[in-house]
N, C-alpha and C positions, 0 to 999 in steps of 0.2 A: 504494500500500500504506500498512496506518494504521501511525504511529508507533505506538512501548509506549506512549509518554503519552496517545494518542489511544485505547488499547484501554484501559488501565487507565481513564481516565474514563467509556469505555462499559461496562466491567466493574461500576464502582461504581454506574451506574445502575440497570444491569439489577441488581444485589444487592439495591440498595435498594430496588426495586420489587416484588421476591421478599419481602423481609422484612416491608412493604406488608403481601401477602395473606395471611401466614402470619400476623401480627398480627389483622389483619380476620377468618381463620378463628378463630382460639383466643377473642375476642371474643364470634364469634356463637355457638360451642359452650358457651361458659362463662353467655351471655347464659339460650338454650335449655335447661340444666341448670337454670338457677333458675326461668325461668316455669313450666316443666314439677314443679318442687318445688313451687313455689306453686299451682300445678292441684291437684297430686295433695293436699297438705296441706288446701288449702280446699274441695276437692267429692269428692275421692275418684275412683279410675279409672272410676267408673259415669257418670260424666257424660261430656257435647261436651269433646276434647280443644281447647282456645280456642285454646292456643300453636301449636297446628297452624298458622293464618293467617299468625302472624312468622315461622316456619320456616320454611314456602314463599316467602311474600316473600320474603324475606332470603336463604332460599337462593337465589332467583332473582340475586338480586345480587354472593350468591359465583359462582356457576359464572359471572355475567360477568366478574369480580375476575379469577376463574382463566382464563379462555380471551385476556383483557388483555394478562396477566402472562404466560402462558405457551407460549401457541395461538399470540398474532397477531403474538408478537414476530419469528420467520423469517419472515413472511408481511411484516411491514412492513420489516423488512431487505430484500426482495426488490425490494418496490416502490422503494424508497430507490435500490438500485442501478440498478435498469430505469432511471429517471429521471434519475439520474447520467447512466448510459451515452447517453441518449438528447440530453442537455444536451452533452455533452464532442461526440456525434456532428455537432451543430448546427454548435459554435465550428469546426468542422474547416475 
């Protein structure tokens, strides 16, 4: 079983890794407000929306930001333990 000191340094990890994506998202929304400003000011909603392309990129890179951050982190605990367990089963 983990010490507190052993959970509170995994606590602070995992915080800081949360704070991470939330920074990375408020970045790419505040980013996409202004290209999308600068589309609309300089050709007008009648033309090719151009920030479309960094949107999609970029979005592509958050939802893996978020599935990192917050998907795979049970899924890596999981593995973590299996491999423990499998290691402690060896020394037996």
């Amino acid at each position: 079983m983990a010490s507190d000191e052993e959970l509170r340094k995994k606590a602070e990890v995992i915080a800081e890794e949360k704070k991470g994506f939330y920074t990375h998202l408020v970045i790419y929304i505040l980013v996409n407000i202004l290209l999308y400003g600068i589309w609309m000011i300089n050709h007008g909603i009648d033309t090719h929306p151009w920030p479309i392309w960094v949107t999609i990129g970029w979005g592509i890179g958050i939802v893996a930001h978020f599935i990192g951050t917050f998907i795979s982190t049970g899924f890596n605990e999981k593995l973590v333990e299996k491999e423990y367990q499998k290691l402690k089963n060896k020394k037996k």
